[in-house]
C-alpha positions as CSV (number, residue, x, y, z in Angstrom):
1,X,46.5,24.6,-4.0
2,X,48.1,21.4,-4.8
3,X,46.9,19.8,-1.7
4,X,42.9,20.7,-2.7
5,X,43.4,19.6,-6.3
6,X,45.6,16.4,-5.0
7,X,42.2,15.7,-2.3
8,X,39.9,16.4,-5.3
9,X,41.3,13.6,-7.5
10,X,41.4,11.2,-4.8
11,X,38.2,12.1,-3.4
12,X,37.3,11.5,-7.1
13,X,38.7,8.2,-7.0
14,X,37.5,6.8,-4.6
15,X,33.6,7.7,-5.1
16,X,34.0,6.0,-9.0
17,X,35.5,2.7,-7.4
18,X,32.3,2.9,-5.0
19,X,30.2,3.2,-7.7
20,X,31.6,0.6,-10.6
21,X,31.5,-2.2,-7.3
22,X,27.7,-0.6,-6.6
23,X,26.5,-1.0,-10.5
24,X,28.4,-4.9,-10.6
25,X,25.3,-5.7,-8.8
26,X,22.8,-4.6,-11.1
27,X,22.0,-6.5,-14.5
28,X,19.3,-5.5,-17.3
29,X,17.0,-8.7,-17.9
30,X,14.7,-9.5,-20.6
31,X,12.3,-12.2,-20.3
32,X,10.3,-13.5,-23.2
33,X,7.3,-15.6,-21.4
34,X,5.7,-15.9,-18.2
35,X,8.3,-16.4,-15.4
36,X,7.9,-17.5,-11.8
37,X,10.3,-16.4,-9.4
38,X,9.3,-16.8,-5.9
39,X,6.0,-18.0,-6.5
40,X,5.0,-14.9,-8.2
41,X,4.3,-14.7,-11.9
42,X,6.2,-11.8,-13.9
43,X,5.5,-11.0,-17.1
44,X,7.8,-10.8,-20.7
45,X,9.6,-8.4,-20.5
46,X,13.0,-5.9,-19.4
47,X,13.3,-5.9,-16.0
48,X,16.4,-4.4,-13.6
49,X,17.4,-7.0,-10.9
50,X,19.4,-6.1,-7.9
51,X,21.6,-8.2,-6.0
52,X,21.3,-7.2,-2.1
53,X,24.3,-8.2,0.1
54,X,22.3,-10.5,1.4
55,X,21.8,-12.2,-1.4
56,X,18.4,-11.6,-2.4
57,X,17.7,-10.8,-6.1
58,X,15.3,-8.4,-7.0
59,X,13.1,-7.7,-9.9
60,X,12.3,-4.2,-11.0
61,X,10.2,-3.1,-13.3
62,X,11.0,1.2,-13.2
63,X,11.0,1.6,-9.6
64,X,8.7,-1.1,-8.6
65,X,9.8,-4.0,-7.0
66,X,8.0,-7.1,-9.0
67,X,9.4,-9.8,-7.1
68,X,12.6,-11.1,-5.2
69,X,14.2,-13.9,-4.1
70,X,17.3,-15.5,-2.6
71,X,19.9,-16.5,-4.7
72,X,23.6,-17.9,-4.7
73,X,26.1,-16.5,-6.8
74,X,28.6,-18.8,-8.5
75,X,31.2,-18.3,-11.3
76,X,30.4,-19.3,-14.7
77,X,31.7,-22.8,-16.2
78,X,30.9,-23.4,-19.7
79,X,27.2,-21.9,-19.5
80,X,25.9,-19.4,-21.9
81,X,26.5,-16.1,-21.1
82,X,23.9,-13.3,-20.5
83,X,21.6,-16.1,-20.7
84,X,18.0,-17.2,-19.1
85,X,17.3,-21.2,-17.4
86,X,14.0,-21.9,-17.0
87,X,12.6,-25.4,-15.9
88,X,9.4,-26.6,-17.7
89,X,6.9,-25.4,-15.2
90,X,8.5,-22.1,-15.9
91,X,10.3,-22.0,-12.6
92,X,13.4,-20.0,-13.3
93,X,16.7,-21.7,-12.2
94,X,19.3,-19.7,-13.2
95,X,20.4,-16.0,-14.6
96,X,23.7,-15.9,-16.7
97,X,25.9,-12.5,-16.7
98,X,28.9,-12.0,-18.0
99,X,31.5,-13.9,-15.4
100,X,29.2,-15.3,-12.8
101,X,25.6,-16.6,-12.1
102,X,22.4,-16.3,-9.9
103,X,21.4,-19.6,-9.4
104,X,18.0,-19.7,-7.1
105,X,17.3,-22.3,-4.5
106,X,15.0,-24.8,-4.5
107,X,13.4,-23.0,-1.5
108,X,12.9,-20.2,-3.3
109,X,9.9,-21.0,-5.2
110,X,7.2,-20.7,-3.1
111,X,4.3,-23.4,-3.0
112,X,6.6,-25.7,-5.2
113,X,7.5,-29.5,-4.3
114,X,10.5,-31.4,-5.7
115,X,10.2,-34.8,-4.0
């Protein structure tokens, strides 16, 4: 009996450390004017973005995937936190959580020149 309840709680363990480290990845967003990520336009709103592990961010809206593009994550200096950058075109640059940021690539907005 004690060996069941003993695999139990580690079994237990185990699958709620797999889940926090899934759910660090995920971030609720809310963006107040037009925003263009990837070439594509999304609209104000809350959206759920995803972090893939290969570094793509995604933009859900529900279930639906709105737009997505590659990103690097770096920890946060003396930035804002839980905070939105967006250039003057409306390119966004930069998503703030808590303890680290998405900053997107030049690259990643499509159709866009910075020479």
């Amino acid at each position: 009996m004690r060996k069941i309840i003993l695999f139990t709680v580690v079994v237990s363990l185990v699958l709620c450390m797999a889940s926090t480290a899934a759910m660090a990845k995920n971030h609720k967003v809310k963006l107040h004017t037009d925003t263009v990520v990837a070439g594509k336009i999304i609209k104000p709103g809350s959206y759920l973005v995803k972090l893939s592990d290969e570094g793509k961010l995604g933009f859900y809206k529900g279930r639906k995937l709105v737009a997505e593009s590659i990103v690097t994550m770096e920890p946060m200096d003396n930035e804002t936190p839980n905070s939105v950058s967006v250039d003057v075109e409306g390119n966004l640059k930069e998503l703030r959580f808590k303890n680290e940021k998405a900053v997107f690539t030049k690259h990643s907005n499509a159709g866009q020149t910075t020479e």
